[in-house]
N, C-alpha and C positions, 0 to 999 in steps of 0.2 A: 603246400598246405599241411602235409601230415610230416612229423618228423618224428624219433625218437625222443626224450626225453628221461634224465631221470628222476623217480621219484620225489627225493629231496629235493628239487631245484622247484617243485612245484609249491602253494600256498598251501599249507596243512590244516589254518584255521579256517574255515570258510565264514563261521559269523565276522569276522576280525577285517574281510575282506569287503562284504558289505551286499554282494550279490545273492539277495533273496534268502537269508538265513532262515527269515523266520516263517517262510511254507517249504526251505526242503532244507535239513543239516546231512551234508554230504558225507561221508566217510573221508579219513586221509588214502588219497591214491593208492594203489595198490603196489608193488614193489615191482618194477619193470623185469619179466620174465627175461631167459637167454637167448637171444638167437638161435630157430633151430638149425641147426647144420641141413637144413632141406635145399633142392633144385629141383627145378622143374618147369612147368605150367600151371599156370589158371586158367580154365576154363569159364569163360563164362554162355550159357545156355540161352540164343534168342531168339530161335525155331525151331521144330521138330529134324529140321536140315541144315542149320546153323547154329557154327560156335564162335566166337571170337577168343582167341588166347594170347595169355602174354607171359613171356619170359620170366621166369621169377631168379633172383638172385639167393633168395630165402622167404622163408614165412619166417616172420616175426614175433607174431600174436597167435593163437584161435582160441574160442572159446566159446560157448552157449552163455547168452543171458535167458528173461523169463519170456521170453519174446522172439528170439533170432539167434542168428548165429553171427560171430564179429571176428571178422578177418583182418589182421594188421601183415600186409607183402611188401616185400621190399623187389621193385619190381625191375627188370634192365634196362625197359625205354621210358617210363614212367615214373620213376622212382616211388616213396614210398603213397602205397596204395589204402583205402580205405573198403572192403568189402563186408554186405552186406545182406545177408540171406545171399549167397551167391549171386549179388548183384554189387558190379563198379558202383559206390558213390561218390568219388573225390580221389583225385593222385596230388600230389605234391607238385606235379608239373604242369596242371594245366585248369586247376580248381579256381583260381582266379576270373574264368570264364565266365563259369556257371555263378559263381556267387554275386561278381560285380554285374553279372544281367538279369540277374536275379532282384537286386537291393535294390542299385542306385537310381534306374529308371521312375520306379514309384514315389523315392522318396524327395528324388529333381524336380518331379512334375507338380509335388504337393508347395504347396504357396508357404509353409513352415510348419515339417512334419516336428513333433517334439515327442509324442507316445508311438510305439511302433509293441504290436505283438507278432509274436513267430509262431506258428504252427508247426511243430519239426523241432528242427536246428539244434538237434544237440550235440552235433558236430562240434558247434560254435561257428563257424566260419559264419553265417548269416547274420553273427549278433555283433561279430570283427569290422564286418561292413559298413554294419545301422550306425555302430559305434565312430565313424567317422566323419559323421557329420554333425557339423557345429551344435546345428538346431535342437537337437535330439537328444530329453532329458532323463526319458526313462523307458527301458528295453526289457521286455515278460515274455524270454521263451520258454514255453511249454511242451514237455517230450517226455511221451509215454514212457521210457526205456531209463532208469536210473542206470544200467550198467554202461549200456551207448555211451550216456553221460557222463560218466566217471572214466570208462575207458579210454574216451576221448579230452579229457580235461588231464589225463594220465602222458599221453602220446605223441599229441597236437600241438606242438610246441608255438606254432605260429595263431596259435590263439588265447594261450595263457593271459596273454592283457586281455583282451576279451571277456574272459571268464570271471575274474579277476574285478572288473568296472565296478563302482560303488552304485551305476546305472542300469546294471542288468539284474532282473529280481528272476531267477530260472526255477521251475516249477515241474514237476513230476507229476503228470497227470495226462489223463484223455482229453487231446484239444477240444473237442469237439465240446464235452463236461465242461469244461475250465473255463472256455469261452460264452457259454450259456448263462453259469452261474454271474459272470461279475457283472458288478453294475455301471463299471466304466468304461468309457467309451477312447478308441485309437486315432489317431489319425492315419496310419497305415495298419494292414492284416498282411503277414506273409505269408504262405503257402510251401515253407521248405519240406515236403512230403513226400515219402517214399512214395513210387509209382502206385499205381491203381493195382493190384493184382489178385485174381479170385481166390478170397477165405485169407487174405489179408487184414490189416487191422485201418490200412489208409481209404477205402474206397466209397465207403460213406461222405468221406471230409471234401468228396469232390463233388455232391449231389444240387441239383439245384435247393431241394429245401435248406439243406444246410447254408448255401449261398442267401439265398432267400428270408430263412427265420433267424439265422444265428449273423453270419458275419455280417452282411449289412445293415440289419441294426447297433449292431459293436460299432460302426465304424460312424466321427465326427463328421461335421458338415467340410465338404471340402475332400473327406475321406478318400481310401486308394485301396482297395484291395491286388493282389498281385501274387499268384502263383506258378507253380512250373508246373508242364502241362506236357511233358514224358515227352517221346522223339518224333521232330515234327520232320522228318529227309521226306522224300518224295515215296519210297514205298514204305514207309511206318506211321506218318502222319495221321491215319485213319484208325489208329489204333483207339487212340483216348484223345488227341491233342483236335483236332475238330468236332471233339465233342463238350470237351471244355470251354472250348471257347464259343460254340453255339449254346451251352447252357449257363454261361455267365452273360449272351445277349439279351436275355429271358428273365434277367434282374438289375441288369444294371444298364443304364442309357448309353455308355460309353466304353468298350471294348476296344484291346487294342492288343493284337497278336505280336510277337517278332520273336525271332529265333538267333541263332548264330552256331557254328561247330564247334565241338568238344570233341578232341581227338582221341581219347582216353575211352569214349560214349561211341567210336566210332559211327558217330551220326550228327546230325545236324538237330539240336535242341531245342526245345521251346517254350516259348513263358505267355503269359494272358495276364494282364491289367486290367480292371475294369472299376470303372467311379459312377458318379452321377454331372461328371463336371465333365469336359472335353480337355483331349492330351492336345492341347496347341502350343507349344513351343518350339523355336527354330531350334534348327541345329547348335544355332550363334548364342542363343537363349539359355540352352542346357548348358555351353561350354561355362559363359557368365558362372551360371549357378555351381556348377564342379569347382572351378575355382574360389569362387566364396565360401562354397559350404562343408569342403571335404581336405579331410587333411590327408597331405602328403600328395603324391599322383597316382590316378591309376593308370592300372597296367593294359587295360582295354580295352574299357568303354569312353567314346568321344563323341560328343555331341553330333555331329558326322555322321560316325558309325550306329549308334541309336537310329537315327533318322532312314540311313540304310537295312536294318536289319528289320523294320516293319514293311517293308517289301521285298514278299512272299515269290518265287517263282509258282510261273502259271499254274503246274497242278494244284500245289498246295493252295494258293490263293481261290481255285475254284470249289475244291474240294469245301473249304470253310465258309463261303457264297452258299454251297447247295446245300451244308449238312443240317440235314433237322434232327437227327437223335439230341435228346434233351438227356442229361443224366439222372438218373434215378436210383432209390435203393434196389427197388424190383428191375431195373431195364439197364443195368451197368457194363460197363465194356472195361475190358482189362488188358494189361501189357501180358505177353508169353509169361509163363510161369512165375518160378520164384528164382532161375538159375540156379546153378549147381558150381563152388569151388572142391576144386581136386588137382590132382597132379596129374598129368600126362606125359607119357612117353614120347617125345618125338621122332616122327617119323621119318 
């Protein structure tokens, strides 16, 4: 997902290119800094008695936007990495996971998705996705962070087309704002959202009212909404990921959990769908559809594996049966911290 790029190889005119000129004129890419001659560690912070770390081969990037701090690593098992407030979002070797179970679900199960809005995604990878299906004629992600934006439309080489689409109208703004004000409606809402974490900017965007006043009214007949819903393994699941998905049952008639591993997340992830219509499609059903509607193959998801990945082992399956915490602005539950990137010594 993440690669180097240089600046030159990128689109300099953004009106020219057709992606949402006229609510955000981007700046020309910034000039690809030098590799620092660094080794080490990343550390990343997921308990008070846990870290997870990975080899670095260099840092790349760092730097503060008005919002976070943005880490581009070049990493030994991973390769290059995306860091974020010292938190993993995406590596080059395994981001394919997260986004194709992320997209593709929602937009298979819709009868002929053609508007899709992202909440997030200024990665781009999520608009890479949406952009692969036939149906699909016009793509609005919305991301707080202009610098994320640019730094990643800078870096991310395997989303340049993406970015680029005469399909994708990308907007710098607070989802939550952006989505309130329009007065048109999606057939899909994404949820590409940094985790929940206290005195964060994302943990409102997981609340039932929000779910309840804002996205599903946005959303057409037929509509899907579908977000990531932070690490659902057997001791993390309790974090946020049973709470989202019990306070998206409390709006929408049809909820549908499923998870899958991301190695890189050294956990087992997980996403929550939920409509007014019921997800009944076979396995054999969704394949039909992948091949009709999505160019090229993917790399992951199979109507098969969909069908597998909504069955939960026992704890987790029970945990999300008995959990009643509903989310709220006042009653919110949050992932560990914010993590911490540094270098460490090894021991």
């Amino acid at each position: 997902m993440v690669g180097a790029v240089p600046a030159e190889d990128l689109p300099g005119d953004v009106s020219s290119k057709g992606y949402g000129a006229k609510h955000l004129q981007l700046p020309p890419p910034a000039q690809q800094p030098d590799v620092k001659a660094e080794s080490g560690w990343f550390e990343e912070e997921i308990d008070d008695d846990l870290k997870l770390c990975y080899a670095l081969n260099s840092v790349l990037h760092r730097g503060p936007s008005k919002y976070q701090e943005i880490v581009l690593l070049d990493t030994k098992h991973f390769g290059k990495a995306l860091i974020i407030d010292g938190k993993m979002q995406s590596t080059e070797m395994d981001e394919f996971i997260y986004h194709e179970s992320l997209i593709h679900p929602p937009l298979l199960f819709h009868p002929n998705p053609e508007t899709v809005f992202i909440m997030g995604g200024g990665e781009g990878s999520a608009a890479r996705e949406i952009l692969r299906h036939k149906t699909v004629q016009r793509v609005v992600t919305c991301d707080i962070d202009q610098e994320v934006v640019d730094f990643c439309r800078t870096y991310l080489t395997v989303n340049r087309q993406a970015f680029s689409s005469e399909k994708l109208c990308l907007i710098i703004n607070d989802a939550r704002a952006e989505l309130e004000k329009r007065e048109e409606k999606f057939d899909v809402i994404v949820g590409d959202l940094a985790d929940p974490v206290e005195g964060g900017p994302c943990y409102q965007l997981y609340t039932k009212s929000f779910y309840e006043l804002i996205v599903k009214p946005k959303l057409n007949d037929h509509g899907i909404f579908v977000t990531q819903a932070g690490p659902a393994g057997v001791l993390t699941h309790r974090q946020v990921f049973s709470s989202i998905y019990n306070t998206l049952r409390h709006v929408f008639k049809y909820v549908q959990a499923y998870t899958a591993h991301v190695p890189s997340f050294a956990d087992t992830w997980g996403w929550v769908m939920a409509s007014d219509h019921p997800f009944d499609l076979t396995a054999q059903q969704i394949n039909e559809r992948i091949g009709d509607r999505i160019e090229g193959e993917l790399a992951y998801l199979s109507g098969e594996f969909f069908i597998s990945s909504t069955t939960l082992n026992k704890s987790v399956h029970q945990s999300l049966l008995n959990e009643t915490h509903v989310y709220t602005e006042d009653d919110a539950r949050f992932i560990y911290g914010h993590g911490r990137a540094c270098r460490a010594v090894s021991s």
